[in-house]
DOMARKE-581130 format. One record per residue (C-alpha): residue number from 1; chain; z negated, y negated, x; residue in one letter. Coordinates in steps of 0.001 Angstrom, whole numbers, padded with zeros to 6 digits. Each point is the difference from the previous one (the first is absolute). Example, Ala and Ser with C-alpha at 12.3 -4.5 7.8 and 13.67 -1.06 7.14 Angstrom:
2
R    n  chain       pz       py       px  res
R    1      A  -007800   004500   012300    A
R    2      A   000660  -003440   001370    S
% end
This chain:
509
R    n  chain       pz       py       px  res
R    1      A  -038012   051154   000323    X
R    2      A  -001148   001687  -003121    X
R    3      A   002211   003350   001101    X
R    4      A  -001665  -000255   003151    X
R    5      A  -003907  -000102  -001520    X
R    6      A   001328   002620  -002558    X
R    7      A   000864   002040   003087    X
R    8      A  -002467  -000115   001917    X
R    9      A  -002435   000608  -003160    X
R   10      A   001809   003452  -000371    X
R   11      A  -000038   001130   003662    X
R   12      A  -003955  -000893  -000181    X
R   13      A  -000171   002157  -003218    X
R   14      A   002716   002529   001816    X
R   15      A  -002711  -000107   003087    X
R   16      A  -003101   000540  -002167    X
R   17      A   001624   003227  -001468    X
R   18      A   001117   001549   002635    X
R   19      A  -003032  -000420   002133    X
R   20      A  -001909   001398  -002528    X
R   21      A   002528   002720  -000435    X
R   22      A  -000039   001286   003671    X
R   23      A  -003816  -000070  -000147    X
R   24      A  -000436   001736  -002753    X
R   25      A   002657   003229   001978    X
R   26      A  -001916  -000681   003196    X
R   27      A  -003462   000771  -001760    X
R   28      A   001171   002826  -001617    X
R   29      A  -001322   003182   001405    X
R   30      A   002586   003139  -000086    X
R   31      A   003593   000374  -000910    X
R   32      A  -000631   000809  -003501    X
R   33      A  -001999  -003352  -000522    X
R   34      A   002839  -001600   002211    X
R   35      A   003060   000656  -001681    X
R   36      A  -001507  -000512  -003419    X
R   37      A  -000940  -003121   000834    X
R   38      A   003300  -000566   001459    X
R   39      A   001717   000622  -003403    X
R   40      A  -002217  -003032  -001271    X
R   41      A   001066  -002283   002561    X
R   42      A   003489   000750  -000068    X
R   43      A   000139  -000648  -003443    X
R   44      A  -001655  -003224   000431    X
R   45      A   001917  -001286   002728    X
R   46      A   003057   000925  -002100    X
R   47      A  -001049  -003350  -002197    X
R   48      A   000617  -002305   002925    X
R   49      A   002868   001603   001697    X
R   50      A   002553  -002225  -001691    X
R   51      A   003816   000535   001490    X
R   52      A  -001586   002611   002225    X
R   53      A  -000490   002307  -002738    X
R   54      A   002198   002539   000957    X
R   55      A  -001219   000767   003327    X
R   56      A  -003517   000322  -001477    X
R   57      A   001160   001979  -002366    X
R   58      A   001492   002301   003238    X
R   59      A  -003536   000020   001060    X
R   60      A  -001254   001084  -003036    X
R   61      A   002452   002773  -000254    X
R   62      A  -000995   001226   003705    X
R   63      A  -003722  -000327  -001474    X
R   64      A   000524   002512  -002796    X
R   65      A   001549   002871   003269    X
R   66      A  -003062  -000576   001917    X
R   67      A   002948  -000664   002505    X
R   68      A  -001811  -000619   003346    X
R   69      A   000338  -003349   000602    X
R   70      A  -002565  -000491  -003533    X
R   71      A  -002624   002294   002803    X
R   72      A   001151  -002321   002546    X
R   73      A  -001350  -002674  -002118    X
R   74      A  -003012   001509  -000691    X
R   75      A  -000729   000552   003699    X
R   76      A   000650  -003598   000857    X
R   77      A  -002622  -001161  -002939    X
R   78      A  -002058   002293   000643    X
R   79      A  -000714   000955   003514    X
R   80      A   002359  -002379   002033    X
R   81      A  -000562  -003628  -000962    X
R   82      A  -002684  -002264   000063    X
R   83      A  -000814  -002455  -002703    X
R   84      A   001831  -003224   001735    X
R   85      A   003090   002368   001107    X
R   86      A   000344   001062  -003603    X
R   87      A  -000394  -003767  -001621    X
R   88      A   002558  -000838   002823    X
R   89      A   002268   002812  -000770    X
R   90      A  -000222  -000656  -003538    X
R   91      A   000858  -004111   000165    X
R   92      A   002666   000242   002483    X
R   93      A   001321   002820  -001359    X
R   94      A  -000232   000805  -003823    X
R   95      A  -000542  -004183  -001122    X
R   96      A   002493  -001026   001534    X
R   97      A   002406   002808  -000461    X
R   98      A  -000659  -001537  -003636    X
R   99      A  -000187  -003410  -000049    X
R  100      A   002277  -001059   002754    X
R  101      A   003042   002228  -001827    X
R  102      A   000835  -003507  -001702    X
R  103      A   000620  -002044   002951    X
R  104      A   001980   002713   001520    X
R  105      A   002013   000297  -003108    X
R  106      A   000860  -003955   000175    X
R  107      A   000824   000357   003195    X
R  108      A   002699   002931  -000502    X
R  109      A   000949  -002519  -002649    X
R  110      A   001152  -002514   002616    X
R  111      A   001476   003033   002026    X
R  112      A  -002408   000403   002408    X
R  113      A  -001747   003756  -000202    X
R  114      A  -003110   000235   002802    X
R  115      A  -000423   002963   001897    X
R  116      A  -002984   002808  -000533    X
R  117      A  -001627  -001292   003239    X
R  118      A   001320  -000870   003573    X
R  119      A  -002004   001022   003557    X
R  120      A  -000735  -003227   002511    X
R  121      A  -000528   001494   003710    X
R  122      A  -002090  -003258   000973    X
R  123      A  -000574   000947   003582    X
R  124      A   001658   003210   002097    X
R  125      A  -002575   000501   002397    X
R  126      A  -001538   003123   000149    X
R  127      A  -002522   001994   001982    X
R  128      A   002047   003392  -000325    X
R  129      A   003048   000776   001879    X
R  130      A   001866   002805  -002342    X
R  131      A   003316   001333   000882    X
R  132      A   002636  -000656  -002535    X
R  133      A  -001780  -003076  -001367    X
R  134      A   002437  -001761  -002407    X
R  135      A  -002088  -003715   000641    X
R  136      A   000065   000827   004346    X
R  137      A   002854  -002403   000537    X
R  138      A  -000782  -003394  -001786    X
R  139      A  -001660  -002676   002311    X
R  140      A  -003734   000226   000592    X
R  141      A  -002636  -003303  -000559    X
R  142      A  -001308  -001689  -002353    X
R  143      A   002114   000760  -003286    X
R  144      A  -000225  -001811  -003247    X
R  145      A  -002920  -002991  -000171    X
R  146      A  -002326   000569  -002785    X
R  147      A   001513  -003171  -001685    X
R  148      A   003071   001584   000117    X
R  149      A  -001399   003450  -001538    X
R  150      A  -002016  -002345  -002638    X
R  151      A   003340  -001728  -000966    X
R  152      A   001721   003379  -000603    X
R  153      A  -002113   001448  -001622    X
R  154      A  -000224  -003243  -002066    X
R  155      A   003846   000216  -000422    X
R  156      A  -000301   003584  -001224    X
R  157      A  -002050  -000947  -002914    X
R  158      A   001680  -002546  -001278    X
R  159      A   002562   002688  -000228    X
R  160      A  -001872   002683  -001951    X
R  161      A  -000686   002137   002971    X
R  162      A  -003796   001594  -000004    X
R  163      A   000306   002713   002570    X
R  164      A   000781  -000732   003399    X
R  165      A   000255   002517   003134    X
R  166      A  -001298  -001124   003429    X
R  167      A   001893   001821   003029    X
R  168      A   000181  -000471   003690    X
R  169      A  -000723   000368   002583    X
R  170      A  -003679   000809  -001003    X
R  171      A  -000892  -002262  -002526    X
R  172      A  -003866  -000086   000806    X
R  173      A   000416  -001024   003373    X
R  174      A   001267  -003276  -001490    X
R  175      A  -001850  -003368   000532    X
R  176      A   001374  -003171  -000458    X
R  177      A  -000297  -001999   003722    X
R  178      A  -000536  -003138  -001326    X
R  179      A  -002674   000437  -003061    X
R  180      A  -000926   003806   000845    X
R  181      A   000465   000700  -003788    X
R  182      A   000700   003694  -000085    X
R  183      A   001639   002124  -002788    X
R  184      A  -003037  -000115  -002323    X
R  185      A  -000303  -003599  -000239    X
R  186      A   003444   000387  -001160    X
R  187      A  -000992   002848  -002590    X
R  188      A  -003218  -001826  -001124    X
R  189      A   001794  -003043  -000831    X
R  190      A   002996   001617  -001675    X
R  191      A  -002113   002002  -002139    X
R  192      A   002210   000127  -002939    X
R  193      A   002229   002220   002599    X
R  194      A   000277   003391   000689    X
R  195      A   000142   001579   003994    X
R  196      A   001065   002989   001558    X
R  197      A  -000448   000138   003305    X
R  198      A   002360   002508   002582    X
R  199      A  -002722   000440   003275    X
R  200      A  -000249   002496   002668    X
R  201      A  -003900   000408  -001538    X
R  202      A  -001641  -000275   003271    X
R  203      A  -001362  -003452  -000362    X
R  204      A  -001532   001002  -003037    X
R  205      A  -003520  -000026   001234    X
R  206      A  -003077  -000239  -002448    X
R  207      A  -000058  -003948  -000379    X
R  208      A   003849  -000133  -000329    X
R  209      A  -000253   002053  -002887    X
R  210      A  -003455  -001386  -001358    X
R  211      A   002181  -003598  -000174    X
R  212      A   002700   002247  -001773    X
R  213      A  -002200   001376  -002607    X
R  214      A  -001893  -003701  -000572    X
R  215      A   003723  -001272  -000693    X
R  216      A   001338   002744  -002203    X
R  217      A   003879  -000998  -000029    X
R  218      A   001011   001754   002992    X
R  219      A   000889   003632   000306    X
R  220      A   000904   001038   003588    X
R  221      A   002673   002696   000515    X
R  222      A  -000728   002078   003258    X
R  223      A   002941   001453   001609    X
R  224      A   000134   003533   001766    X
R  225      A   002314   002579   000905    X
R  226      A  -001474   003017  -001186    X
R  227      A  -003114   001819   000924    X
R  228      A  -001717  -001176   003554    X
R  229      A   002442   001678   001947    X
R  230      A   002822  -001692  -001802    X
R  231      A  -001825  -003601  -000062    X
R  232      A  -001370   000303   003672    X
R  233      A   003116   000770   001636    X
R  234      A   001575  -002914  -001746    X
R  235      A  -003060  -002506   000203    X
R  236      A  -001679   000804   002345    X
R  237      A  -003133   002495   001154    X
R  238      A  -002936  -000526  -002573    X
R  239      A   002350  -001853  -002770    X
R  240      A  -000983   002490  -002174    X
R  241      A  -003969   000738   000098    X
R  242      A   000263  -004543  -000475    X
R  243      A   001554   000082  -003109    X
R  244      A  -001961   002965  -001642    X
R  245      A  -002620  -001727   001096    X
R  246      A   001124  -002933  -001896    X
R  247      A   001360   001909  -003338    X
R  248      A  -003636   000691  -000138    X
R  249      A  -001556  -003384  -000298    X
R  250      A   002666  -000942  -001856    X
R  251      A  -001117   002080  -002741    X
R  252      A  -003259  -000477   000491    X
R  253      A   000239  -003547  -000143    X
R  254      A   002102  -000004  -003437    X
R  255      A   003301  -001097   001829    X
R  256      A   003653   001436  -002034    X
R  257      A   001679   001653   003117    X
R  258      A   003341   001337   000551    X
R  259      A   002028   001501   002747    X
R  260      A   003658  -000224   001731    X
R  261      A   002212   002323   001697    X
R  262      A   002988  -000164   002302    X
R  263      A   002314   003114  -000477    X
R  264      A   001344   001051   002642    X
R  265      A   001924   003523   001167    X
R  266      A  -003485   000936   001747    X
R  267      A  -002254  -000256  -002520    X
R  268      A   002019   000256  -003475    X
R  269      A  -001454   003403  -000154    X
R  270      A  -003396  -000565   000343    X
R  271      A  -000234  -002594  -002673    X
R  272      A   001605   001103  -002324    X
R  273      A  -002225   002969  -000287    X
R  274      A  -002679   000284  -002736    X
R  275      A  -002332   000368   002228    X
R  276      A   000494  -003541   001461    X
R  277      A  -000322  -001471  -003066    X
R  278      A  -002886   001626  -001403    X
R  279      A  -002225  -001066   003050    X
R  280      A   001178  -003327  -000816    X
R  281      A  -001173   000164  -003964    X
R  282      A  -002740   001739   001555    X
R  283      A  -000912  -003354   002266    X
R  284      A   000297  -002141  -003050    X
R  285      A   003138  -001507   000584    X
R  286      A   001456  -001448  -003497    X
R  287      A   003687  -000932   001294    X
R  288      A   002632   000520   002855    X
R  289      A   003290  -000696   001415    X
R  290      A   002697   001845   001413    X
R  291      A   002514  -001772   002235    X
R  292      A   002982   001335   002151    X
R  293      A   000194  -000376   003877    X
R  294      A   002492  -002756   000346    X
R  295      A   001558  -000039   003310    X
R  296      A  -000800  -003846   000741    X
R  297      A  -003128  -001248   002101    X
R  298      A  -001169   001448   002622    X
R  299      A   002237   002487   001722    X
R  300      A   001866   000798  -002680    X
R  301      A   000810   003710  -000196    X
R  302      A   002637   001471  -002245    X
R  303      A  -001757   003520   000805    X
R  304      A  -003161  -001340  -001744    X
R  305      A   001844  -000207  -003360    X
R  306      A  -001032   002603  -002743    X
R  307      A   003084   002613  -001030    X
R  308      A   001789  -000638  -002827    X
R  309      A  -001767   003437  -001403    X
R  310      A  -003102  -001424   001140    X
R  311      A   000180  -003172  -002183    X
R  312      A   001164   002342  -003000    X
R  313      A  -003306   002151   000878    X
R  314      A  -002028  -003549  -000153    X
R  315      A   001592  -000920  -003366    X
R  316      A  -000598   003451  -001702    X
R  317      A  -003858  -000063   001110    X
R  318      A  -000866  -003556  -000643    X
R  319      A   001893   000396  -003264    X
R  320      A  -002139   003487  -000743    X
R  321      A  -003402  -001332   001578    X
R  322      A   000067  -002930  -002865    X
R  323      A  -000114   002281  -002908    X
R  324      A  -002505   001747   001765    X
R  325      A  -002420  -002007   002211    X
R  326      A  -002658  -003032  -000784    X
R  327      A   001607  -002080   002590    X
R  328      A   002760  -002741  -000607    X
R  329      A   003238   000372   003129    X
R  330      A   002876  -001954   000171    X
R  331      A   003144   000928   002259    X
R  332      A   002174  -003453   000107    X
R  333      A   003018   002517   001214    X
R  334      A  -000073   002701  -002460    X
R  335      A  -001336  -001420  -002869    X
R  336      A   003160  -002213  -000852    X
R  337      A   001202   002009  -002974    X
R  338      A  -003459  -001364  -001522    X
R  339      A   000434  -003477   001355    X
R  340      A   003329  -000537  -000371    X
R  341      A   001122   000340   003656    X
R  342      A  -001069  -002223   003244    X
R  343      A  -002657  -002385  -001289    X
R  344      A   000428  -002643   003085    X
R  345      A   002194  -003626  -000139    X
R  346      A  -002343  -001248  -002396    X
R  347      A   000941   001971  -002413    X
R  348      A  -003737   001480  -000246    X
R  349      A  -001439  -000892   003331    X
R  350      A   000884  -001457   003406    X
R  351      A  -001619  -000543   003503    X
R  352      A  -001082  -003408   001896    X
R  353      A  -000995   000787   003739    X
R  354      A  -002478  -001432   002506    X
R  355      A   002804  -002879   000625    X
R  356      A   000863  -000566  -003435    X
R  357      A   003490   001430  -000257    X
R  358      A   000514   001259  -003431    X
R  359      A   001679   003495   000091    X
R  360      A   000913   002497  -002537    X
R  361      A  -002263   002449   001443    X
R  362      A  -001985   000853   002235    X
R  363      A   002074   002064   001163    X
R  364      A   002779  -002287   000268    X
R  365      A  -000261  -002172   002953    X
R  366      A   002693  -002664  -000969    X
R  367      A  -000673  -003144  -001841    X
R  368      A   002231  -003054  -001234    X
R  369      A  -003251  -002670  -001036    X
R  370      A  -003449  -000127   001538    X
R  371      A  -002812  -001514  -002075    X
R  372      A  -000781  -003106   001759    X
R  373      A   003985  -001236   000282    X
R  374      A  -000182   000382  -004172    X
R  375      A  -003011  -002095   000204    X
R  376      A   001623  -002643   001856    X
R  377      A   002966   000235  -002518    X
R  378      A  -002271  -000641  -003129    X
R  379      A   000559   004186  -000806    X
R  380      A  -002061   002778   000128    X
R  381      A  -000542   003510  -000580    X
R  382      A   001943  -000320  -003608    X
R  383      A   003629  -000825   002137    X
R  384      A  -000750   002878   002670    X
R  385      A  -000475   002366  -002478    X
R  386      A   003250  -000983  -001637    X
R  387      A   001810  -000625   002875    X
R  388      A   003404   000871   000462    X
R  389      A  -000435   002803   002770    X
R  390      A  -002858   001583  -002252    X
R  391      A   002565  -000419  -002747    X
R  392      A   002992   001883   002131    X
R  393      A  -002240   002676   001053    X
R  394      A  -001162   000793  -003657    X
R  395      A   003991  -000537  -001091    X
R  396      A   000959   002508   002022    X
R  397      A  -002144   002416  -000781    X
R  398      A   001203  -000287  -003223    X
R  399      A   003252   000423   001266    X
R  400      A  -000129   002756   002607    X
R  401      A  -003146   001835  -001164    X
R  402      A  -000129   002278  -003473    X
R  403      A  -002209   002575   001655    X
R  404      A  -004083  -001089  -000256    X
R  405      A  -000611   002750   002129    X
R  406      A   001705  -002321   003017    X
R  407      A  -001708  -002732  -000755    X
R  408      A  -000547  -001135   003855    X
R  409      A   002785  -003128   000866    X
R  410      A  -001126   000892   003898    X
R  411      A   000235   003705   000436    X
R  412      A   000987   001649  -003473    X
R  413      A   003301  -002536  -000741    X
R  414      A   000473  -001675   003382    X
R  415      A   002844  -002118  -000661    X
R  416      A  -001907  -002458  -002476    X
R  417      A  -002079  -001384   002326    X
R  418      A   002646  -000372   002760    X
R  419      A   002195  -001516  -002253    X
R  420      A  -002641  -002458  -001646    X
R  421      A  -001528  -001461   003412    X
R  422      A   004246  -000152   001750    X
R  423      A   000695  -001978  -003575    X
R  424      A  -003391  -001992   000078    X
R  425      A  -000204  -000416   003741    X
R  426      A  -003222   001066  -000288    X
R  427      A  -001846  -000131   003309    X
R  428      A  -002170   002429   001738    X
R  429      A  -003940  -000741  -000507    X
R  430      A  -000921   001547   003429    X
R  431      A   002341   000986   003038    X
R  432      A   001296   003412  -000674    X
R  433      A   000044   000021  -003886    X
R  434      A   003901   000334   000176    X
R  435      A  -000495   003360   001341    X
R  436      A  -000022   001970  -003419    X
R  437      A   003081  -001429  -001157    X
R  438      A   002090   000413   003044    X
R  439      A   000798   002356   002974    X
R  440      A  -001684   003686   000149    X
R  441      A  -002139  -000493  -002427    X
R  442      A   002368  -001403  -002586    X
R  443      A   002293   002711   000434    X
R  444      A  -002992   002855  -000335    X
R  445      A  -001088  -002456  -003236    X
R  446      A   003800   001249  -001708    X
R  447      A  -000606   003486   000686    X
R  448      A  -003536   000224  -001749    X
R  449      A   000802  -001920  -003017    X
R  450      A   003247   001990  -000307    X
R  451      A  -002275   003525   000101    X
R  452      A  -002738  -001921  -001829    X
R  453      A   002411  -000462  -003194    X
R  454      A   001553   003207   000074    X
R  455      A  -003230   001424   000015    X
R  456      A  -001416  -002191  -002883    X
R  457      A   002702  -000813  -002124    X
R  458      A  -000228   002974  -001960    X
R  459      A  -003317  -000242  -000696    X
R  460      A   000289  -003710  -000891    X
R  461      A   002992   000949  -002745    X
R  462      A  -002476   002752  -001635    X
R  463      A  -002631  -002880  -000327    X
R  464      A   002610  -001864  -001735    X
R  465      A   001225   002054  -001777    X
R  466      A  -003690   001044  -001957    X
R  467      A  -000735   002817   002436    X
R  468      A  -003358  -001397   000949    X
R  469      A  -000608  -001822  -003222    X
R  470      A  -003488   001090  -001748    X
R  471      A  -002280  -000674  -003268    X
R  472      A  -001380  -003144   001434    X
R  473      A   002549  -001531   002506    X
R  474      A   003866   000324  -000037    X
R  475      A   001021  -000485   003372    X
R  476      A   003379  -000229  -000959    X
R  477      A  -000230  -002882  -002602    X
R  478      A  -002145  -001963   002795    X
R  479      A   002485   000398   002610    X
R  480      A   002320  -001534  -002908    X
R  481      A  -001771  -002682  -000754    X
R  482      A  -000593  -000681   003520    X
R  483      A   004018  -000130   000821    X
R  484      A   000030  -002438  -002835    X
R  485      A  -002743  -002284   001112    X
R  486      A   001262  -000320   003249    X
R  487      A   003333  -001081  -000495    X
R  488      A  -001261  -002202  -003223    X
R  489      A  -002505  -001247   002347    X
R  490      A   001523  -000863   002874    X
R  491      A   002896  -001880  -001939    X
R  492      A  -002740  -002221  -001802    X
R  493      A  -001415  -001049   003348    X
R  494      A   002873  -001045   001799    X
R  495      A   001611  -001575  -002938    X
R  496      A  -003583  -001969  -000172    X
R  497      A  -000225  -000585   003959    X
R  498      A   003686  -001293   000415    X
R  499      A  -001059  -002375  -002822    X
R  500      A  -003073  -001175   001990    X
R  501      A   002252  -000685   003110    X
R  502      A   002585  -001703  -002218    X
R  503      A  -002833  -002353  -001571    X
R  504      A  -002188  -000670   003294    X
R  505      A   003861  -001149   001561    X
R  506      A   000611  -002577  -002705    X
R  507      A  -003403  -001368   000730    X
R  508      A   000326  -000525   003443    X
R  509      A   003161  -001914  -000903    X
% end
């Protein structure tokens, strides 16, 4: 009891600080008054950061290079944010980085390590009709009840998790039927939690995003495919004049906004070209996402895919743009030499969809437990996450995968996920799913990950062996420490899970 007063009198103080930290940055005037003001704060901050010292301490070195994510900072305080997005930002985000690191720590003390974050798709309807769509295939209705979304996200905190990604479907066309609570009742009442939103951006009409900006914990992530032509012919006529429309009261409003992107072998050139991302800094969009066509969904077309010298093109601009640009991209395929490989099976997120099957992915349309079955077995999200086909999958990666450049278990090393859901019986979570690991699209899956290594592979061996290493960040020693962890990792939690199943067996008897 007195830890827990203790605690919560720190993350008050923690809270205090911090607000008046990122008010003191927004008021500030130009850059010079900015990043002088920034070397105050950091140096405060540095007090309270506690085992999370040395990433600060990263920060702080970035700081000193004016590297360009310390400008995209300065934009966000600045010009982007209102006052209740930035006290939102700054709770969910920075406190609780802080204060929660404890409980996670006594939790990877009982062998249990939470994931960054996980997406929920609570409903799959949608009111586009895009070719290729990964989510086309699962079963329209109703989705997830809002008790059930309460209860996860519920279950997610108990487990240290703060951030939480909302998918569909598109996620604001979702109302629950029977209380007609929508996705910001959720937000507003788990407002200790963090939100990004994936959405197509066209129901983001002026009151929509006036309840978005009263809220302050939810940042919406509006895909496209390019330019207009790109986005139009994929989404439909007028897609694109709706969502620029919408980027605009977005910032105007105060909202953090990001974008996502679907690669595909039509319109790899066009974004990856500066000028594609410069009108996006230039329409005040702070973050983004890069994701490879998967042939799953919707039609699924092998033609879609991006070359393997297309993905290498994606890697070598993303990885140029972030020494470069004010604007924070990820790339879940290319970026595994910096996050130690494929981050799905739990092992830093995982997916449930609009029935509650818990995949790997969302990309992966197989599933062994669905949410409400654990619920009616006394589990929950802590024994799907360490459940024995999330375990195989992330086994044999370890196994069959030293290449982080490959990190994909569905297109770049095929044979894990075949193996994993034949071993697991895993079963399909819509009709068609089985598609991608057998037949004509299986067999094109073993020619592209064959050319996809050959291609990479050398480039991956000159990463570890120092090639890319620099003053600040030694890519090599992280993709080290990363083979480590994962084996070290993996062996703690299913040494710790068999243990559970052995213990909740002798109770029963």
């Amino acid at each position: 009891m007195v830890e827990q007063l203790g605690l919560g009198l720190k993350k008050k103080i923690l809270e205090h600080q911090i607000y008046r930290y990122l008010s003191r940055l927004a008021l500030t005037r130009n850059e010079d008054d900015f990043y002088s003001e920034f070397d105050t704060v950091l140096k405060g901050l540095y007090k309270f950061a506690g085992p999370n010292k040395p990433a600060l301490e990263n920060v702080m070195r970035a700081f000193q290079r004016k590297h360009p994510l310390t400008e995209l900072a300065r934009l966000i305080l600045q010009k982007r944010l209102s006052k209740v997005a930035r006290e939102r930002l700054a709770r969910n985000f920075f406190c609780d980085w802080i204060t929660e690191a404890k409980s996670r720590e006594k939790l990877e003390e009982e062998g249990f390590k939470a994931p960054w974050f996980f997406v929920i798709s609570p409903t799959n309807t949608c009111n586009l009709n895009c070719y290729g769509c990964y989510a086309h295939e699962y079963q329209k209705g109703q989705g997830l009840s809002y008790a059930t979304l309460d209860r996860i996200v519920k279950e997610a905190k108990e487990l240290g998790v703060r951030f939480l990604t909302i998918s569909g479907g598109e996620p604001f066309y979702y109302r629950d039927k029977e209380t007609g609570k929508d996705l910001w009742d959720l937000a507003k009442k788990h407002n200790d939690m963090y939100f990004q939103i994936y959405t197509n951006g066209t129901l983001l009409d002026e009151k929509t995003i006036e309840r978005l900006a009263k809220i302050g914990n939810i940042a919406p992530a509006i895909s496209m495919e390019g330019f207009e032509k790109e986005t139009d012919e994929r989404r439909g006529r007028g897609v694109w004049e709706k969502i620029n429309k919408a980027r605009q009261d977005l910032y105007q409003a105060g909202v953090l906004q990001g974008f996502s992107v679907t690669v595909t072998r039509q319109n790899a050139e066009v974004v990856t070209s500066d000028e594609f991302m410069d009108n996006l800094i230039a329409n005040n969009i702070s973050f983004g996402w890069y994701f490879i066509y998967i042939p799953i969904g919707k039609s699924p077309a092998v033609e879609l895919m991006p070359t393997p010298e297309q993905r290498s093109k994606l890697r070598e601009k993303i990885w140029e743009w972030r020494s470069k640009k004010p604007i924070f991209i990820g790339d879940f395929w290319d970026d595994g030499p910096w996050v130690g490989g494929c981050i799905a099976s739990g092992r830093k997120y995982f997916h449930i969809n609009s029935k509650g099957d818990i995949e790997p992915c969302v990309f992966v349309h197989f599933a062994v437990d669905n949410i409400f079955n654990l619920w009616k077995e006394g589990k929950g999200l802590r024994e799907a996450i360490h459940s024995p086909f999330f375990f195989s999958i992330r086994r044999k990666q370890l196994e069959k995968n030293d290449n982080f450049l490959t990190p994909c278990s569905i297109i770049d090393k095929p044979e894990i996920l075949r193996e994993a859901v034949r071993e697991h019986n895993a079963y399909p979570t819509h009709k068609g799913a089985e598609t991608i690991i057998e037949g004509k699209i299986a067999h094109f899956l073993d020619d592209y990950s064959k050319r996809l290594d050959e291609l990479t592979r050398p480039e991956f061996e000159k990463m570890v062996a120092g090639e890319y290493d620099s003053s600040v960040v030694k890519l090599s020693k992280t993709i080290e420490n990363h083979r480590r962890k994962n084996r070290e990792e993996l062996e703690i939690q299913e040494k710790a899970a068999k243990e559970k199943t052995t213990s909740r067996g002798k109770r029963k008897k």
